[in-house]
C-alpha positions in Angstrom: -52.9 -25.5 -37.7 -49.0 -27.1 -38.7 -46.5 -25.2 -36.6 -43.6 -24.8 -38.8 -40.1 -26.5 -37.3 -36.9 -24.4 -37.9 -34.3 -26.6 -37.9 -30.7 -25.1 -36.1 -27.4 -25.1 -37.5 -24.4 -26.1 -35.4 -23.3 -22.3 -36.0 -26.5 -21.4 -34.7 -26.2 -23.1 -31.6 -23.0 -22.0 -30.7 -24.0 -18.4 -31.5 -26.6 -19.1 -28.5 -24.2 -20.7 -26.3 -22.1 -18.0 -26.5 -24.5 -15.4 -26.1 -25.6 -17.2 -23.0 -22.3 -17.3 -21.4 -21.0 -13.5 -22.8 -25.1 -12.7 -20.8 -24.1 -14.0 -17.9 -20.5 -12.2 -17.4 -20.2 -10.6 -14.5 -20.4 -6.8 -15.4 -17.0 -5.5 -14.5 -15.3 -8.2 -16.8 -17.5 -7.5 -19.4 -17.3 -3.7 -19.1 -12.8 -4.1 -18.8 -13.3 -6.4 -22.0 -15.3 -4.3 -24.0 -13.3 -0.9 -22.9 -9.8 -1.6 -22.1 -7.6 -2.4 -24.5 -4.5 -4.3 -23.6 -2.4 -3.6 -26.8 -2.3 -0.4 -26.2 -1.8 -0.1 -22.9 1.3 -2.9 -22.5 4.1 -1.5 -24.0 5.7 -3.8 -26.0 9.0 -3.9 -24.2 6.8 -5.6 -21.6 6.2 -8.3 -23.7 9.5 -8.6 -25.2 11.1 -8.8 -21.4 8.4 -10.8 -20.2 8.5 -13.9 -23.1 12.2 -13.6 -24.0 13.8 -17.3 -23.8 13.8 -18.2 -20.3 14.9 -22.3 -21.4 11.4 -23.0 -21.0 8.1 -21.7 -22.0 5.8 -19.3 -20.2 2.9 -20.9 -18.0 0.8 -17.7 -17.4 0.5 -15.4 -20.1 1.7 -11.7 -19.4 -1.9 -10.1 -19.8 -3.5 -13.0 -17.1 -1.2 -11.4 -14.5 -2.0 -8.1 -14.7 -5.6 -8.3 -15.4 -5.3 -10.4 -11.5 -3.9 -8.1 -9.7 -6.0 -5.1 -11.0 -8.9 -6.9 -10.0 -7.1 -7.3 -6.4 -7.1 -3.7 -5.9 -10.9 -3.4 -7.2 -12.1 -5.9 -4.8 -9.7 -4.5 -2.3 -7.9 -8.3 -0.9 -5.4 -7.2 1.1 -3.7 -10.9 1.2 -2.4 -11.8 -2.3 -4.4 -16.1 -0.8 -7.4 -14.3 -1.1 -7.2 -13.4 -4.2 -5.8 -17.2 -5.3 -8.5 -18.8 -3.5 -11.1 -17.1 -5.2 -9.4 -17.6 -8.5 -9.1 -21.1 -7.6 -13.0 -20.9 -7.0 -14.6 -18.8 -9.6 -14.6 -19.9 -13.8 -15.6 -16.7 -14.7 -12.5 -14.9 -13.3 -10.1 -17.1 -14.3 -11.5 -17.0 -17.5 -11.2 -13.3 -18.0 -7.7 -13.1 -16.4 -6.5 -16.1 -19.2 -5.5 -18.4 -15.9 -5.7 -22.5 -17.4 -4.1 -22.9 -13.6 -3.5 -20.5 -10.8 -0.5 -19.4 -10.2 1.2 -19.7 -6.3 1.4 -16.3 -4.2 5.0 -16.3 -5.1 4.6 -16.3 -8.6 2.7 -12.9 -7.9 5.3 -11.1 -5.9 8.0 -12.4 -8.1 6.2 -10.8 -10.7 5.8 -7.5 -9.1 9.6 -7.5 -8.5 11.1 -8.6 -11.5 9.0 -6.4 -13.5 8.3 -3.2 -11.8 10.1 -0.3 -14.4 7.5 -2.3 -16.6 4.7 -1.6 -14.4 5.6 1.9 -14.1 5.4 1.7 -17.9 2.2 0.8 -18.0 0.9 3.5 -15.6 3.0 6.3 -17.4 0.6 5.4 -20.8 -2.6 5.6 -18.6 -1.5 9.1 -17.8 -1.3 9.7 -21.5 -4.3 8.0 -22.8 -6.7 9.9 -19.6 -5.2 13.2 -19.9 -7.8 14.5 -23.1 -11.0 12.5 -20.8 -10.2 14.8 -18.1 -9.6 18.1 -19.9 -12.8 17.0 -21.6 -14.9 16.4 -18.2 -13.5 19.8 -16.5 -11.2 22.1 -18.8 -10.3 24.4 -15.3 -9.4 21.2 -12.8 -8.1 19.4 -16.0 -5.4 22.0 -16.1 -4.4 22.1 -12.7 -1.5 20.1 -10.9 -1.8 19.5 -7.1 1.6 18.1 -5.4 1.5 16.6 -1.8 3.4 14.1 0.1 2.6 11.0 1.4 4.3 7.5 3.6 3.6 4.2 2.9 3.9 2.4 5.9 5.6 -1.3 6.2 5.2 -3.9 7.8 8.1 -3.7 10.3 8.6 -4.2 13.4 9.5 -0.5 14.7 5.8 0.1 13.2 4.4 -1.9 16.0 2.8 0.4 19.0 4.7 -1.4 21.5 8.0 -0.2 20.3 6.9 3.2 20.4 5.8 2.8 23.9 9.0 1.5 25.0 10.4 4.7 23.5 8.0 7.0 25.1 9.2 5.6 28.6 12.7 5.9 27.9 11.7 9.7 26.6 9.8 10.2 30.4 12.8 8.9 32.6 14.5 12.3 30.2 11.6 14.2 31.1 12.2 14.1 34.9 16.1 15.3 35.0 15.0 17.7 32.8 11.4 18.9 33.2 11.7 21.3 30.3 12.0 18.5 27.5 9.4 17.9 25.3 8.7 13.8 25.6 7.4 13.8 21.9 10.6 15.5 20.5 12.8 13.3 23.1 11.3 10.4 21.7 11.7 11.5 17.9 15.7 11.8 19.0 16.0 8.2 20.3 14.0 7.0 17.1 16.2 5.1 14.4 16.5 6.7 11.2 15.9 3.6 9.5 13.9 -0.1 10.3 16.2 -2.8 11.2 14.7 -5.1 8.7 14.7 -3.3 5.6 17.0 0.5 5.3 14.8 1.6 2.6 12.1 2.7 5.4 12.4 5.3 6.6 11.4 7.4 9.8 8.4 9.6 8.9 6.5 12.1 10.5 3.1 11.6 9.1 -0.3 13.1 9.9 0.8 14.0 13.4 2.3 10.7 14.3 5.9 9.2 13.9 6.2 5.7 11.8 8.3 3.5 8.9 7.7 4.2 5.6 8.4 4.6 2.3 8.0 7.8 1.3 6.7 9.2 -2.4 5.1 12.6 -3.5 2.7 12.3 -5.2 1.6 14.6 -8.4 -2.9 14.9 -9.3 -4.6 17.0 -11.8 -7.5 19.3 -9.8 -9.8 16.3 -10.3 -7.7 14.3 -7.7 -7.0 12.0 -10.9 -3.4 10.8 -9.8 -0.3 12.0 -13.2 2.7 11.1 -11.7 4.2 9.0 -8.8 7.8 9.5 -7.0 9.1 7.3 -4.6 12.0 9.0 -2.2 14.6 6.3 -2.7 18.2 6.1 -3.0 17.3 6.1 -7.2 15.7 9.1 -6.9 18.7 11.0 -4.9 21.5 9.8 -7.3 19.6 11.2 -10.1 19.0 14.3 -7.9 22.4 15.4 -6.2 21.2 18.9 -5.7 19.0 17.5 -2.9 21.2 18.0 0.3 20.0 16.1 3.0 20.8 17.3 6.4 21.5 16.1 9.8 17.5 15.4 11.5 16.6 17.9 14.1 15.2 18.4 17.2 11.7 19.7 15.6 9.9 16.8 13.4 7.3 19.4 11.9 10.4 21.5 10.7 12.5 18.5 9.4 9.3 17.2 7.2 8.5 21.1 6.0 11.9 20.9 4.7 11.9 18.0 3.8 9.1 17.8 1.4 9.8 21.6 -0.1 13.4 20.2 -1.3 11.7 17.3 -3.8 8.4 19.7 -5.3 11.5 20.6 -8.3 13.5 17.2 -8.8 9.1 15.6 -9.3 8.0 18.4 -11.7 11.1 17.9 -13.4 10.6 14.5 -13.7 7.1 14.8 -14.5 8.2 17.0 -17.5 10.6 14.7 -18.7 7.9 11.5 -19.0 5.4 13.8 -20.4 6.9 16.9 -22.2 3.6 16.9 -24.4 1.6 18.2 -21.0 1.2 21.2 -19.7 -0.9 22.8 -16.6 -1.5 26.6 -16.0 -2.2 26.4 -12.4 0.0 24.8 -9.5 -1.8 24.1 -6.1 0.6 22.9 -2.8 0.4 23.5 0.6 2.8 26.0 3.2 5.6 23.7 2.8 6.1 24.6 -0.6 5.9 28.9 0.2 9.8 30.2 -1.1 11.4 32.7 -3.4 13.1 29.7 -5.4 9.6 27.7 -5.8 7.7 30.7 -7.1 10.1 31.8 -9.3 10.6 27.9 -10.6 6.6 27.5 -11.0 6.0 31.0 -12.6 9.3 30.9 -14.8 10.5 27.7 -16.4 7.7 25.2 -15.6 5.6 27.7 -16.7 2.5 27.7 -14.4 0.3 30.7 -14.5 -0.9 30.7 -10.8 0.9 29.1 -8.0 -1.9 28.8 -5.1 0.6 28.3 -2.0 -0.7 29.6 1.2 2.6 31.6 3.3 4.5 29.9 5.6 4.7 30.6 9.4 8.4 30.1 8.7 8.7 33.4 6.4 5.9 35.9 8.5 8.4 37.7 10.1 9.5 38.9 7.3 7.5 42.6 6.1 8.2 43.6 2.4 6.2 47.1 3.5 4.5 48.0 6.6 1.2 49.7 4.0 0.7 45.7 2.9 -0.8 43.1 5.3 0.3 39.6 4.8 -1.3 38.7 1.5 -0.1 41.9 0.1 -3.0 44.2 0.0 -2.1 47.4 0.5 -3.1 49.2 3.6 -4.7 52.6 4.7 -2.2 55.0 6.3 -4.8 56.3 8.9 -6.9 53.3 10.1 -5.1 50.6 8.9 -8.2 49.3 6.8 -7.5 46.9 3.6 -7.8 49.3 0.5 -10.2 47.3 -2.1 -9.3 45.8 -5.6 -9.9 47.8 -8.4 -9.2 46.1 -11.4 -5.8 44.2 -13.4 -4.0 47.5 -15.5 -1.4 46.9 -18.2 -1.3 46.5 -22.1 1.2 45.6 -24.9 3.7 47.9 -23.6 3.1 48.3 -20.0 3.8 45.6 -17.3 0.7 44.1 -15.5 -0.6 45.5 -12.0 -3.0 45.4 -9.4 -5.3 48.5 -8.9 -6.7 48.9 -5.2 -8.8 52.3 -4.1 -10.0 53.2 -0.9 -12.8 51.0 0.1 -15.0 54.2 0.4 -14.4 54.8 -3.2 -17.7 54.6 -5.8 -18.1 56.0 -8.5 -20.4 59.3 -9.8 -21.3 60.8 -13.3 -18.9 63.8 -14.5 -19.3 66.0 -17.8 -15.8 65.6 -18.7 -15.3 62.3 -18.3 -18.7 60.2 -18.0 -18.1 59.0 -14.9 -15.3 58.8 -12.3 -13.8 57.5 -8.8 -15.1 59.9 -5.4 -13.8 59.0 -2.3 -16.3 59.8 0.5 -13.8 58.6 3.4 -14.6 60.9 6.7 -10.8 60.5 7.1 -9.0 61.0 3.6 -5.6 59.8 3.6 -5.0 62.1 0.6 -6.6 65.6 -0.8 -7.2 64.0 -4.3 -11.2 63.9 -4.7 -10.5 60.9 -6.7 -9.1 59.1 -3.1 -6.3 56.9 -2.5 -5.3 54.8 -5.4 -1.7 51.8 -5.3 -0.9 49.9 -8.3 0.7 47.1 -7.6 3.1 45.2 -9.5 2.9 41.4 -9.8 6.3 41.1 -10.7 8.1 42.3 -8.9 7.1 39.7 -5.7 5.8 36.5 -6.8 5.7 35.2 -3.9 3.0 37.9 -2.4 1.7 37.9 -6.1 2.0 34.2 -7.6 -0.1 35.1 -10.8 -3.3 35.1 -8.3 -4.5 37.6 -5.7 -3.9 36.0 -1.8 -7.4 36.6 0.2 -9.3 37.1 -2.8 -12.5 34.9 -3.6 -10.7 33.4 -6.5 -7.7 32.5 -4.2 -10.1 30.7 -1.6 -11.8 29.0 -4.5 -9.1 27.5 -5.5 -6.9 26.5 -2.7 -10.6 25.0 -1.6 -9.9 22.8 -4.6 -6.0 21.2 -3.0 -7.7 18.4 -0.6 -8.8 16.4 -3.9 -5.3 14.9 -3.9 -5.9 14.1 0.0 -8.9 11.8 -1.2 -6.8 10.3 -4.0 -4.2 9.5 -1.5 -6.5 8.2 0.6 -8.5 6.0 -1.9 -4.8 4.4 -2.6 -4.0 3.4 0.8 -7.9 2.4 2.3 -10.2 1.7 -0.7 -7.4 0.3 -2.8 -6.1 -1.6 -0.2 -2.0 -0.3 0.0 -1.5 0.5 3.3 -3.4 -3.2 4.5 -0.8 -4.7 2.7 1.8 -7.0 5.1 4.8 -6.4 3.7 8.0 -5.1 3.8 10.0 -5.4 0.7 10.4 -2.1 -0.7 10.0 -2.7 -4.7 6.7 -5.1 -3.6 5.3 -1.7 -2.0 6.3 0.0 -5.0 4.4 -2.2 -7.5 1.6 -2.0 -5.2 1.0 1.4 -5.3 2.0 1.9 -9.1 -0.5 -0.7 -9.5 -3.2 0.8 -7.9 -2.7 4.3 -9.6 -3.5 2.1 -12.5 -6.8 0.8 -11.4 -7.8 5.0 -10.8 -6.6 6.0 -14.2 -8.5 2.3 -15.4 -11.9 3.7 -13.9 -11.5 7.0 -15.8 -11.5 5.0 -18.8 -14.3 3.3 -18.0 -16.5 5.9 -16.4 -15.4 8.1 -19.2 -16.8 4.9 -21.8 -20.0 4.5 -20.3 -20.9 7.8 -19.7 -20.9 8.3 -16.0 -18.0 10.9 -15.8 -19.0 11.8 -12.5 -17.8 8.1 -10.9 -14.3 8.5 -12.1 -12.7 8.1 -9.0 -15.2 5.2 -7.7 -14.7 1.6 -9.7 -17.1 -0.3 -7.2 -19.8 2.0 -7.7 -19.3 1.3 -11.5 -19.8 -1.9 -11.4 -22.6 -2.4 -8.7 
C-alpha cells in the first residue's frame, strides 16, 4: 500500500512553529496576553508623557515596563536584581514583557518616580473596568465600602529595634524619679515626629507598636477588592486645609483614633471626585470613625444607606435616655430587660421607625381584629393588655440608628464582613511584597503600593475571565 506524502508550505510550518512556542507559554503570560488588554488600560497621556522627544529615542517600550514590575509583585521579589536577573535568564519573560535588553535597577525606580500620577492613572481605570465584575460576583458586598488605615513602613534607620531600645532605656531612667510614668507613653514623648533621613515618614502607632511610616487609608468594596488609595502626605493636606493637625499627646491610641477619624471625609470625597459614576449603599469602619459629623456626612451627602460603625469608648458616657441601653434598644422600666423588635413602621407620609414590644409579647386570635399583641409579663410595666409598645425614630439619632439596628443579627452580620479589608491590606504588604521592600524614598513606596493594588484589581480580571470568581484575590493560585 503507497502512503500518500503531503508536502508543507512555508506558511504551514510557521503556523506549527508558532503553535509550538504559543503551547509552551508559561500560563500566566499566556492567560495576561489573552485577557488584559493594554490599550485600554494605559491611558494615553501615559504614552504621550512617556515617548515625547526626550533628544533621543526610547530603549524600552512603555508597556515592557509595566508588564515587569507587575509580574514582580506576582512572584513576590522583594529586590528590584531579582527580578533583573531572572529577566536576564528567562526568553519567555522577556519576551512577554517586550525587553530586546534588560534594563539596570535604576531604570526601574526612575521609572516609578518620574511617572507615578501615571501609575495612579492606570490603577484609577482598573477600579472602573472591575467595579460591574464585582457587583456581578456579589450584588450585597459589591455595594459596600470598607475604610481602614494603614503604615507603610521604611526603610530607616529609627525603624531599626535598636533605636527603640535605646529609647526604652532612656524612658526607664524617667520611670524611677517618677514611678508613676508609663515607660511606653514616656518613650512615645522622646520619639521624633519624623525619620532623619527622609521627613515624609512619619511616627506611627501601628498594630500596637510604634514605627516610621508612610501613612495611607485605604478604601475596599465588602469583597476586600481594594477602590481607592490615599497616601497622608503634605499633597493631601494642602488640598485638605480643614484637617487641623494638633500638637501629639501623651496617649498614642488617642492621637491615632483622632487621627484616622479626621481623613474618613477628605478620602470619600476624593473617592467621589475620581469616580462620580459609583455609588455604595452601605459604609463599614471601625470605633474610630463613631461621631455626630461622620453619621450625618455618610447618611446625608455621600449618601450611604447604613453606616455599620461600632460606638466609641470615647463617647459611652454620654446617655441619650436612661430606658435605651447602648445600642439604643429601649429598656423595661421594672427589670431593666431589652424590649424586643417588632417590626420597621412608616409610609408615604409618615417618617420611618422602629417598633419594639415587651419580650413577653405574642400574639392570639381576636373577633375584631383577627389577631393581636397580649403581653403575658408577671410584672407589666403598663395596664394596656396589648403590653408595652416604643417606636423609635431613626432620625432623629443617627448615630444610635445609622440606617441599621446596633445588636441586631443583621448588624453582627455585617460588621463580621469589615476584616476583608484587613486581608487586602495584608495581601499588599506580605503576599505582594510592599512592606519587604528596602527603601525609603517616599514616591518609590508610593508606586509600589499603587502598583500592587493593580496586580489585585489585574487578578479580578483574570479570575473573572476564566471563570474562577472565587480566586479573585489569589493570582498564584491562578496560575498554579
Amino acid at each position: 500500500m503507497q502512503n500518500k506524502c503531503e508536502q508543507m508550505s512555508l506558511f504551514d510550518i510557521y503556523r506549527s512553529v508558532a503553535a509550538s512556542m504559543e503551547d509552551d507559554k508559561p500560563k500566566l503570560f499566556r492567560l495576561l496576553d489573552e485577557h488584559i488588554d493594554w490599550d485600554t488600560i494605559v491611558p494615553a497621556r501615559f504614552y504621550m508623557a512617556f515617548y515625547r522627544n526626550t533628544g533621543r529615542p526610547r530603549k524600552y517600550p512603555l508597556e515592557a515596563f509595566l508588564k515587569c514590575l507587575v509580574l514582580q509583585k506576582i512572584f513576590g521579589y522583594v529586590n528590584d536584581s531579582v527580578l533583573l536577573v531572572t529577566l536576564r535568564h528567562s526568553r519567555e519573560m522577556r519576551k512577554f514583557c517586550g525587553f530586546q535588553k534588560v534594563p539596570d535597577a535604576a531604570k526601574l525606580t526612575r521609572f516609578k518616580q518620574d511617572f507615578l500620577p501615571y501609575i495612579i492613572e492606570v490603577f484609577e481605570q482598573l477600579v472602573e473596568l472591575t467595579e460591574p465584575i464585582c457587583r456581578e460576583m456579589d450584588a450585597e458586598l459589591g455595594d459596600s465600602l470598607i475604610y481602614d488605615t494603614t503604615g507603610v513602613e521604611s526603610c530607616v534607620a529609627e525603624n531599626n529595634p535598636k533605636y527603640f531600645s535605646s529609647k526604652f532605656r532612656q524612658a526607664k531612667s524617667l520611670v524611677k524619679l517618677n514611678p508613676a510614668t508609663d515607660p511606653y507613653r514616656a518613650v512615645y514623648g522622646l520619639l521624633p515626629d519624623c525619620a532623619t533621613a527622609n521627613p515624609a515618614v512619619k511616627l506611627q502607632y501601628i498594630n500596637g507598636h510604634f514605627c516610621y511610616a508612610l501613612k495611607a487609608g485605604i478604601l475596599t468594596n465588602g469583597l476586600g477588592i481594594v477602590r481607592h488609595i490615599a497616601f497622608f502626605d503634605d499633597d493631601f493636606k494642602k488640598a485638605h486645609p480643614e484637617i487641623q493637625i494638633g500638637k501629639r499627646t501623651s496617649n498614642p491610641d488617642a492621637d491615632k483614633e483622632l487621627a484616622d477619624s479626621k481623613t474618613l471625609l477628605p478620602v470619600l470625597r476624593d473617592f467621589n471626585n475620581a469616580h462620580p459614576s459609583l455609588h455604595y449603599t452601605t459604609f463599614l469602619g471601625d470605633a474610630a470613625f463613631d461621631s455626630y459629623n461622620t453619621y450625618r456626612a455618610l447618611l446625608g451627602g455621600h449618601g450611604f444607606s447604613r453606616a455599620v460603625i461600632p460606638m466609641s469608648r470615647r463617647h459611652s458616657a454620654t446617655r441619650h435616655d436612661p430606658l435605651l441601653d447602648d445600642s439604643g434598644i429601649p429598656l423595661c422600666p421594672h427589670d431593666g430587660v431589652r424590649l424586643k423588635f417588632h417590626s420597621v413602621c412608616g409610609g408615604k407620609n409618615r417618617s420611618k421607625r422602629f417598633k419594639f414590644v415587651c419580650p413577653k409579647t405574642s400574639y392570639v386570635i381576636t373577633s375584631v381584629h383577627g389577631r393581636s399583641l397580649r403581653c403575658n409579663c408577671e410584672n407589666p410595666c403598663t395596664t394596656s393588655k396589648y403590653g408595652r409598645c416604643v417606636y423609635i425614630y431613626p432620625d432623629a439619632d443617627k448615630r444610635l440608628y445609622p440606617g441599621i439596628l446596633r445588636g441586631s443579627p443583621e448588624w453582627d452580620a455585617w460588621y463580621a464582613r469589615r476584616t476583608a479589608i484587613e486581608r487586602s491590606i495584608g495581601s499588599f504588604k506580605y503576599v505582594l511584597g510592599v512592606e519587604q521592600r528596602r527603601t525609603f524614598n517616599a514616591i518609590t513606596t508610593k508606586a509600589d503600593v499603587f502598583l500592587a493594588g493593580i496586580v489585585q484589581l489585574l487578578s479580578v480580571i483574570l479570575a473573572n475571565a476564566i471563570h474562577e470568581q472565587r480566586l479573585f484575590r489569589r493570582i498564584r493560585r491562578l496560575i498554579a
